[in-house]
FIDODREN-40965 format. One record per atom (N, C-alpha, C, O): x, y, z; residue in one letter. Coordinates in steps of 0.2 Angstrom, whole numbers, plus 5000, padded with zeros to 4 digits. Example, Ala and Ser with C-alpha at 12.3 -4.5 7.8 and 13.67 -1.06 7.14 Angstrom:
<recs>
506649725039a 506249785039a 506649845039a 507149835042a 506449895035s 506849955036s 506450005039s 506750065040s 
</recs>
This chain:
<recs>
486251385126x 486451415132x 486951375136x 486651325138x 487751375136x 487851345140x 488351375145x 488851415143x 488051345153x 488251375160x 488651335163x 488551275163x 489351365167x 489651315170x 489351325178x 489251375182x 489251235179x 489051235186x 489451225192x 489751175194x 489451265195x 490051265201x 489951225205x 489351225207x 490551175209x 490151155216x 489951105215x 489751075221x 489751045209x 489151025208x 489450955211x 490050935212x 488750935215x 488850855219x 488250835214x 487850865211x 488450755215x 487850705216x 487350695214x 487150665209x 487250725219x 486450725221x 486050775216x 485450775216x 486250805213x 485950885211x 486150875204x 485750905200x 486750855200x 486650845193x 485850815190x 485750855185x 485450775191x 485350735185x 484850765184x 484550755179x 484550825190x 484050865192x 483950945188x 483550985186x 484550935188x 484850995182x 484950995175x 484951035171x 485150925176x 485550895167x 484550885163x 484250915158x 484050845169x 483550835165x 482950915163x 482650915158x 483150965168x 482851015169x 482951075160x 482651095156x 483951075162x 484251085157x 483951065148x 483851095143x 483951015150x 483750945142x 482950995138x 482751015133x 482750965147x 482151045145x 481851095140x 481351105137x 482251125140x 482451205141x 483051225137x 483051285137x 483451215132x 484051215129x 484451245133x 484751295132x 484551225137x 485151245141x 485651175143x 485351125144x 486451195142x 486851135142x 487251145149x 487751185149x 487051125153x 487651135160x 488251095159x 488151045155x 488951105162x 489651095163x 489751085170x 489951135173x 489751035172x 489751025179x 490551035182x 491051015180x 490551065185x 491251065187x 491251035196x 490751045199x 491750995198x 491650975207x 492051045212x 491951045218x 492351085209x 492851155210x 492351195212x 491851185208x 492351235217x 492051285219x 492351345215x 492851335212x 491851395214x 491951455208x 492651485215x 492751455220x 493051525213x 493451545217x 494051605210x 494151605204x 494351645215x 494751695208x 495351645208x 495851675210x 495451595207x 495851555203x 495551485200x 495851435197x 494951495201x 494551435197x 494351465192x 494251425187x 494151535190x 493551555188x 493951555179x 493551545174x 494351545179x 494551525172x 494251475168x 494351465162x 493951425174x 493451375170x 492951405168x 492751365163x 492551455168x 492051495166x 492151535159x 491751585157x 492651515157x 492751565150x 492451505144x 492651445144x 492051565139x 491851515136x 491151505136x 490751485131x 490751525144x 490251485145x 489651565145x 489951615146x 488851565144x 488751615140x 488551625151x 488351685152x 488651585156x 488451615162x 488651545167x 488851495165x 488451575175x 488851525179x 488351495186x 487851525188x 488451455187x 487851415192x 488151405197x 488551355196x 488151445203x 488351425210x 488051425215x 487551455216x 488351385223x 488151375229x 488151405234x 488751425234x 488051435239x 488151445245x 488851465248x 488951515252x 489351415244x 490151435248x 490451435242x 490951415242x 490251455235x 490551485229x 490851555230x 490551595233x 491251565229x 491551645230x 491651685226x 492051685221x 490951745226x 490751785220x 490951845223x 490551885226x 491551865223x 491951945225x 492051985220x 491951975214x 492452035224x 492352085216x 492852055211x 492852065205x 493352015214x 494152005209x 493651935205x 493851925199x 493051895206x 492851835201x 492451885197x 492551885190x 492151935200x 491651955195x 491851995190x 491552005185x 492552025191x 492652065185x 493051995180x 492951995174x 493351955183x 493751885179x 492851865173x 492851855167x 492351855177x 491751835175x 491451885169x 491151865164x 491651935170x 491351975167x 491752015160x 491452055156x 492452005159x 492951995155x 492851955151x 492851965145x 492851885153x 492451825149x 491751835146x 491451785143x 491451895145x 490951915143x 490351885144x 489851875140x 490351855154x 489651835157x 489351865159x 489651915161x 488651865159x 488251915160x 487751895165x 487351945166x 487551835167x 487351805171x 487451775177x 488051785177x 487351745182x 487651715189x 486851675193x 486551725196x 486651625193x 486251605192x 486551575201x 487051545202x 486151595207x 486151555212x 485651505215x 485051525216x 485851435215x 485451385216x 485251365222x 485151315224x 485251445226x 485051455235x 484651515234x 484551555230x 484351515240x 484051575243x 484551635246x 484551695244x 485151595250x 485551655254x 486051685246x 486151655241x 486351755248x 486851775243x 487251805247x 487351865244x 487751785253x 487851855255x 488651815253x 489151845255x 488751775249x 489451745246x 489551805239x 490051815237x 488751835237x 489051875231x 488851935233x 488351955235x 489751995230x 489752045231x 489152085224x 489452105219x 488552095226x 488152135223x 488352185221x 488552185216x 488452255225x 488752285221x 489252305217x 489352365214x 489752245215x 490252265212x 489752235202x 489752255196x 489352185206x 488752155199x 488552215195x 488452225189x 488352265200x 487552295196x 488252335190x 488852345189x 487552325186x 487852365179x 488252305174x 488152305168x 488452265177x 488852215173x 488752155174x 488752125169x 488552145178x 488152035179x 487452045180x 487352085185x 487152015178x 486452015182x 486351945189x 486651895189x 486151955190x 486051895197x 485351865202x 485051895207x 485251805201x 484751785200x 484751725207x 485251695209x 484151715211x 484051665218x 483551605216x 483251595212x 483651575221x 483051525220x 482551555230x 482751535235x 482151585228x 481951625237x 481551585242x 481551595248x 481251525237x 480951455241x 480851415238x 480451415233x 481451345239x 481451295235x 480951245238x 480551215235x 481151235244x 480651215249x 480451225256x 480651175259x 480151275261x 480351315264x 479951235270x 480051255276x 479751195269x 479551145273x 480151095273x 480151055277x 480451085270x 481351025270x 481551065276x 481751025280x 481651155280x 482251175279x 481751165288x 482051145293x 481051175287x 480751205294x 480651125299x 480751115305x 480551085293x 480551015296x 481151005299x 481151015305x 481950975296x 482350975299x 482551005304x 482850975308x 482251075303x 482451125312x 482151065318x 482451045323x 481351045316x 480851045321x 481450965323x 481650965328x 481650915317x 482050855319x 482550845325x 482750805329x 482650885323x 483550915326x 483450945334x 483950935338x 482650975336x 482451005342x 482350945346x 482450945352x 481950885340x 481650855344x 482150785347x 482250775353x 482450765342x 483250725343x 483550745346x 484050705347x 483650815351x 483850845355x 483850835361x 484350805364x 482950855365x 482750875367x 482750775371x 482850765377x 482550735366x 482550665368x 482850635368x 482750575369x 483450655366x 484250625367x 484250575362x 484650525362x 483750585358x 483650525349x 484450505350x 484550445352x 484950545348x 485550525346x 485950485348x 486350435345x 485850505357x 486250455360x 486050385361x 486450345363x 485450365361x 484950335361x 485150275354x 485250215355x 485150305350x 485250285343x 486150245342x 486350195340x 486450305345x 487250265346x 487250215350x 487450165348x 486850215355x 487050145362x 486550085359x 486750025361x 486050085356x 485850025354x 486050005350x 485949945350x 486350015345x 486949995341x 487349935343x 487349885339x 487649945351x 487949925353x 487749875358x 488049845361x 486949875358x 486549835362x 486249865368x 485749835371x 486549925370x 486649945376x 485650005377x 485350045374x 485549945382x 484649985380x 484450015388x 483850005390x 485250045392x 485050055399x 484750145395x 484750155389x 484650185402x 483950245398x 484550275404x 484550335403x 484850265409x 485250325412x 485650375406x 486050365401x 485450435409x 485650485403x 485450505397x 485650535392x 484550465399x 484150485391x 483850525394x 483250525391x 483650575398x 483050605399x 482950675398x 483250725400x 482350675395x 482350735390x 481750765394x 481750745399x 481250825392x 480850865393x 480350875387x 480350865381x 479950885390x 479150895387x 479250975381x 479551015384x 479150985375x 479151045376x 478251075372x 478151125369x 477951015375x 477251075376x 477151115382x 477251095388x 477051165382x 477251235386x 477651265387x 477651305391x 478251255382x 478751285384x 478851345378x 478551355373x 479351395381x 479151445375x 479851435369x 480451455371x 479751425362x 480151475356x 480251505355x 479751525351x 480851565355x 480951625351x 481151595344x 481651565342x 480851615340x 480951615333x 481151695329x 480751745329x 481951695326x 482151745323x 482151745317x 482551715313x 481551785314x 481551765308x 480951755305x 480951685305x 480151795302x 479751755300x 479551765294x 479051805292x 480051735290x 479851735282x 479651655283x 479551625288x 479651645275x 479351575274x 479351515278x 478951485280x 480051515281x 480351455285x 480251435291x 480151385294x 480151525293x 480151525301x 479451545303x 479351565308x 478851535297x 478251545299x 477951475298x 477351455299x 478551425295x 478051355295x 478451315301x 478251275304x 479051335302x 479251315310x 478951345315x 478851295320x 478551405316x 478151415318x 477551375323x 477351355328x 477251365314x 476551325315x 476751245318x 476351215322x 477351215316x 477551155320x 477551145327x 477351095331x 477851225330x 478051225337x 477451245339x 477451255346x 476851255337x 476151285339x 475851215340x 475651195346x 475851155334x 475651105336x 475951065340x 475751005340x 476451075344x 476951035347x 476651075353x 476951055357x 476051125355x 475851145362x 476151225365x 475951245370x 476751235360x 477351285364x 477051355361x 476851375356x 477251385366x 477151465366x 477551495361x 477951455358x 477451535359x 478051565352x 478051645352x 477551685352x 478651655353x 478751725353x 479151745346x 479551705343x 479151795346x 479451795337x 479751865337x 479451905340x 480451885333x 480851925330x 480951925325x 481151875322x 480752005320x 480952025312x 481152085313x 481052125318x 481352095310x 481552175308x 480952205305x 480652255306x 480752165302x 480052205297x 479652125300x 479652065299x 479352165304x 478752105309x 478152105303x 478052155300x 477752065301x 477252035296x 476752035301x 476752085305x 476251995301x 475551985301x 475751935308x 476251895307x 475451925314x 475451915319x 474951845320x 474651865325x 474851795319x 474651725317x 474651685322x 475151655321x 474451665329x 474651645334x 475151645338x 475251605343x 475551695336x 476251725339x 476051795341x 475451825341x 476851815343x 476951885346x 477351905346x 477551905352x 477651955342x 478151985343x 478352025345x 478052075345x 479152035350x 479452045353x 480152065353x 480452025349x 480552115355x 481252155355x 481452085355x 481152035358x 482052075352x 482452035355x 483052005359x 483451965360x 482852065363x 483152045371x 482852015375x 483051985380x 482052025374x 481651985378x 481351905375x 481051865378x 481551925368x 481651845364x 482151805367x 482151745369x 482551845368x 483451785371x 482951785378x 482551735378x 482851825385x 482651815390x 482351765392x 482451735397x 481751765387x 481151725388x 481251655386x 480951605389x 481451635380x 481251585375x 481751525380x 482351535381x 481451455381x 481751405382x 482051365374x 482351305375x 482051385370x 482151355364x 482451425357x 482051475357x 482851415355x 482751485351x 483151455344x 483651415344x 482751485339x 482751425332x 482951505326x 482451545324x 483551505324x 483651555320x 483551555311x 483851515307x 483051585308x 482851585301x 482751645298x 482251665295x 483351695300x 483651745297x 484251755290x 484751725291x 484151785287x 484651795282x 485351805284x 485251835290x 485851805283x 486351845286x 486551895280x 486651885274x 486651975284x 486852015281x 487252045288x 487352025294x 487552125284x 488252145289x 487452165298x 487652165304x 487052175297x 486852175304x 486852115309x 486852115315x 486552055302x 486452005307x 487051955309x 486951905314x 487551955307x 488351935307x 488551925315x 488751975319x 488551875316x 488751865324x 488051915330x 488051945335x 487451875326x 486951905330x 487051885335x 487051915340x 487051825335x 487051765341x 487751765345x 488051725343x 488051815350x 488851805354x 488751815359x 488151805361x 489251835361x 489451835370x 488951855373x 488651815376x 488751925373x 488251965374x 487551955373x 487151975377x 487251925368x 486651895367x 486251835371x 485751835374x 487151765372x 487151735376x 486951735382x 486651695385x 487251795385x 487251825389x 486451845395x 486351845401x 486051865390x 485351855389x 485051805389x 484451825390x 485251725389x 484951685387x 484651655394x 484951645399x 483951635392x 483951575399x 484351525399x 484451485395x 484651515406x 484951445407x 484851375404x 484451345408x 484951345399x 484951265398x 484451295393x 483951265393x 484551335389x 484151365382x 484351295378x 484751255380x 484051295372x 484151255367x 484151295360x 483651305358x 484551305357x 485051355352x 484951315344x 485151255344x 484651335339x 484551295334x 484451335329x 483951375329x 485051305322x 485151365315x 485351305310x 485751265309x 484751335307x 484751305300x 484651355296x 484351335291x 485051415295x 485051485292x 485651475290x 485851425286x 486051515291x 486851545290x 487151535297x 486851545303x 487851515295x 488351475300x 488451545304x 488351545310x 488751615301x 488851665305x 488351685307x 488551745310x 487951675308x 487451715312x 487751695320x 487551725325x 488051645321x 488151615326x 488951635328x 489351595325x 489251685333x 489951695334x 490051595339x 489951575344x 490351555333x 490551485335x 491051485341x 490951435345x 491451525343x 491751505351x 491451535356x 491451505361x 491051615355x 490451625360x 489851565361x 489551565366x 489851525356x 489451455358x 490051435362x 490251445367x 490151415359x 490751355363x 490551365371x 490251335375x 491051435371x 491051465377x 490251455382x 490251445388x 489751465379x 489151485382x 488751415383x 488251405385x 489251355379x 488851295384x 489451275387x 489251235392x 489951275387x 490651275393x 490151295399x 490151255404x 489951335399x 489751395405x 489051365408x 488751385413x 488951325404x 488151295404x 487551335405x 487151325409x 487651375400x 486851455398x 486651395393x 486151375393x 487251375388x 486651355384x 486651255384x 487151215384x 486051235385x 485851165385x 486251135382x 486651105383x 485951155375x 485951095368x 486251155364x 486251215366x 486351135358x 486551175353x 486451115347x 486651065347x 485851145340x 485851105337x 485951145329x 485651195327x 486551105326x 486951165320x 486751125311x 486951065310x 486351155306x 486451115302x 486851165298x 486851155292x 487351225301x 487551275297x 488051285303x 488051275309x 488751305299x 489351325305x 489751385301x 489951375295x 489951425305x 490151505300x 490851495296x 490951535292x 491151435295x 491751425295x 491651365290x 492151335289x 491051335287x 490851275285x 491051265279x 490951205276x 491351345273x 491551325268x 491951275265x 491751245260x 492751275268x 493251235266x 492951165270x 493251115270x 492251155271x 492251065275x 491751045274x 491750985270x 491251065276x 490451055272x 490351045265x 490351085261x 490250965264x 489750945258x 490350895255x 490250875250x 490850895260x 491450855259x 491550775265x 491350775270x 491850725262x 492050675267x 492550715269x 492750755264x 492750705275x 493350705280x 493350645287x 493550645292x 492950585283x 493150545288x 493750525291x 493950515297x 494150515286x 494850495285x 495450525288x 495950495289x 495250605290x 495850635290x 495650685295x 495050695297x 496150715298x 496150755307x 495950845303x 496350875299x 495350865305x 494950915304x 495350965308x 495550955314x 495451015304x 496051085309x 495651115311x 495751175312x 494951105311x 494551195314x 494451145322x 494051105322x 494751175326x 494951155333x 494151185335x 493851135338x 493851235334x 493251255338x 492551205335x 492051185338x 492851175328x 492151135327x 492151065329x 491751025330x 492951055329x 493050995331x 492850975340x 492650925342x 492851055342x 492651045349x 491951035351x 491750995355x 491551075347x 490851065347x 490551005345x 490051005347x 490950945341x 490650905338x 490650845344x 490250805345x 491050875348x 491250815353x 490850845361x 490750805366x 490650905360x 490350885366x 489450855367x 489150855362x 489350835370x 488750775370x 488050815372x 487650775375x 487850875370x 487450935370x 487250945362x 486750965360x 487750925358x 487750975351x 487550915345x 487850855345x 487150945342x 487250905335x 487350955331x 487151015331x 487750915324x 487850955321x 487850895312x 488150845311x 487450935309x 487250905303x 487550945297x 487850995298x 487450925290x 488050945286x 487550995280x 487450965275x 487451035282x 486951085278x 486651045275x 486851035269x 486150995279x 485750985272x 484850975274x 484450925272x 484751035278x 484051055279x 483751055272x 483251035271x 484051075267x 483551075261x 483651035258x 483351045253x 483950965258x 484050915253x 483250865255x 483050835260x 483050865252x 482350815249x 482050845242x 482150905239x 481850785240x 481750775233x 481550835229x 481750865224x 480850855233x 480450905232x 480750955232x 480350995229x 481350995235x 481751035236x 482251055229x 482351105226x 482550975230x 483050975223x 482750985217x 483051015213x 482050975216x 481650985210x 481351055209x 481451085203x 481151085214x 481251125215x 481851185211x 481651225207x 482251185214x 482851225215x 483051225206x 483251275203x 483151155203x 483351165197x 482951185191x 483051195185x 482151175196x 481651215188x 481651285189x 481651325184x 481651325196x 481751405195x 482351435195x 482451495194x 483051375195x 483451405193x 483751405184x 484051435180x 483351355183x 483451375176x 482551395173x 482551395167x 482251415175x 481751465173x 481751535173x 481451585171x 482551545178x 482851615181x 483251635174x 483251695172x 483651575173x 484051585168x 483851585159x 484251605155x 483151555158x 482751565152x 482551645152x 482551675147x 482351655159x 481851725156x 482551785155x 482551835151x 483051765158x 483751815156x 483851815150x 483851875148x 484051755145x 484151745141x 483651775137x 483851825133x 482951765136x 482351785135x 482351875135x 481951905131x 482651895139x 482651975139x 481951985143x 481752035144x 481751925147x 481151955152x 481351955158x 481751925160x 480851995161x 480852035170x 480751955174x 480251915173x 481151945177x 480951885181x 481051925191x 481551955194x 480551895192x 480651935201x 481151905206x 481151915212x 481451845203x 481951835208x 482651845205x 483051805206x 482651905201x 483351935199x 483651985208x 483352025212x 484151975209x 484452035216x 484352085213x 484352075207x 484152175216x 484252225213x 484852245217x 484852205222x 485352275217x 485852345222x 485552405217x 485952455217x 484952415214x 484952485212x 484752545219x 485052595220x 484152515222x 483752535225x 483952515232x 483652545237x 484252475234x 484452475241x 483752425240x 483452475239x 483552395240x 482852345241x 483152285238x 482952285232x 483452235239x 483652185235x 483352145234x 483452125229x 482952125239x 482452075237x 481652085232x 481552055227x 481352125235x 480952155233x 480752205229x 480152225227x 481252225228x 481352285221x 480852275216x 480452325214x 480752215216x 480152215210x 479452245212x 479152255207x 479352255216x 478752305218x 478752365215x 478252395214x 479352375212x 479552455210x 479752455205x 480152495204x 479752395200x 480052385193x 479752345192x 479552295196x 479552355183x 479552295180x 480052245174x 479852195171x 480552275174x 480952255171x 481552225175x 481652225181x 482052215171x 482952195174x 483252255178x 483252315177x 483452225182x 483852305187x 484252355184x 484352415186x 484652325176x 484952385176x 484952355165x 485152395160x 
</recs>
């Protein structure tokens, strides 16, 4: 079996080449992101292994699917980069749904707490020797309350962090779960209420710019704003705007909606043109880190045994539960109602 891997950095080859070695399967690392003038690297190969800012639309998927691939193997959780229904019928498409749901919830709590205590600034000025505490002073957040949007795997172990940390927690799903020392609540009285609000929702077309003007707008004063999901859940100059305004305190980003063409890349060297991240980076409220909530060891190990365990059972002709369905409008969960491949 051999699959070209799109995107492929560093850190995540040897994890794959050993897993691969495994397993008979040969990966083809490519550093090019899959794209419809890339995808002709893909011919030849029996299927394709991509990331998060891979571009799986309908013009790659029929290029993929012409090449006589029949697989699409993602080495993430999110998929909203691949057009599913143009797949059904012709590519099958497979996730990784938790590779490590404590990498993604820990750095949330890191990023809140680094925030909140000004770790950063802190961190720059002794550098330099400088160990006055004018403009370090931060706040307690035991008693304070978390809106958490979002309580699948991530956002129930982010949760249980902000519970030991003292803080009240109020919670937003669309499909609300089992109620654990929280409480769930509409989310307009989630933005009202919460001094902290930590997004671990998927993005699809509802959740797309959950977070703008208008929701903003709801926010407590001097909120603390923190996504380690998907970069568009957040309309990025409505933030802007809404700590210009100062509704929101802090803002802490390990995801940015525009992160494709820049994330997972140096650019120290050279003058960055997206003027609105560039703006955020520089105001003294915001951190922003380079999607890599999920990188630890445990995570990457992870990621490349159920991604190529996804790709064994394909080969194999068996039902694996983290294939995507678009049969049934259930994409994730389809397997409750199947035991076979979606189509």
């Amino acid at each position: 079996m051999k699959i070209a891997f799109f995107d492929a950095k560093d850190y995540e080859i040897p994890w794959f080449t050993r897993e691969g070695d495994k397993n008979g399967i040969e990966f083809k690392f490519f550093e090019t992101k899959l794209c419809e003038d890339t995808a002709e690297l893909a011919r030849g190969f029996d299927g394709v292994c991509v990331f998060v800012n891979d571009e799986v639309n309908a013009a790659v998927i029929e290029k993929l699917y012409g090449f006589g691939i029949r697989v699409v193997a993602l080495r993430c959780a999110g998929y909203n980069n691949v057009a599913l229904e143009h797949c059904f019928g012709k590519i099958h498409v497979f996730r990784v749904p938790a590779y490590s749901p404590y990498a993604v919830a820990e750095h949330t709590a890191a990023l809140l707490l680094a925030s909140v205590r000004r770790i950063h600034k802190a961190y720059n000025r002794t550098k330099d020797f400088n160990f006055s505490l004018n403009g370090l002073m931060g706040f307690d957040l035991h008693g304070k309350t978390v809106g958490v949007v979002g309580t699948g795997k991530i956002g129930r172990i982010f949760i249980e962090i902000c519970k030991g940390l003292g803080m009240r927690v109020l919670a937003y799903d669309k499909f609300p779960g089992k109620e654990e020392g929280f409480r769930y609540v509409g989310l307009g009285e989630l933005l009202e209420q919460s001094d902290v609000i930590s997004l671990h929702c998927p993005l699809t077309e509802e959740t797309y710019h959950l977070i703008g003007e208008e929701a903003i707008g709801q926010m407590k004063k001097g909120v603390v704003l923190l996504n380690t999901s998907r970069g568009a859940l957040i309309d990025a100059e409505a933030l802007l705007d809404g700590i210009k305004r100062r509704v929101i305190g802090a803002a802490c980003l390990d995801v940015y909606e525009e992160e494709s063409d820049l994330f997972f890349r140096d650019f120290s060297g050279h003058i960055v043109d997206d003027d609105v991240l560039a703006r955020l980076i520089s105001m003294p409220n915001v951190i922003v880190t380079s999607h890599q909530a999920f990188l630890t060891e445990e995570a990457l190990s992870n990621i490349a045994e159920t991604t190529v365990q996804n790709l064994v059972a394909f080969f194999s002709d068996k039902p694996c539960e983290n294939e995507l369905c678009y049969r049934c409008g259930r994409i994730e969960d389809c397997k409750k109602q199947r035991s076979g491949k979606c189509f």
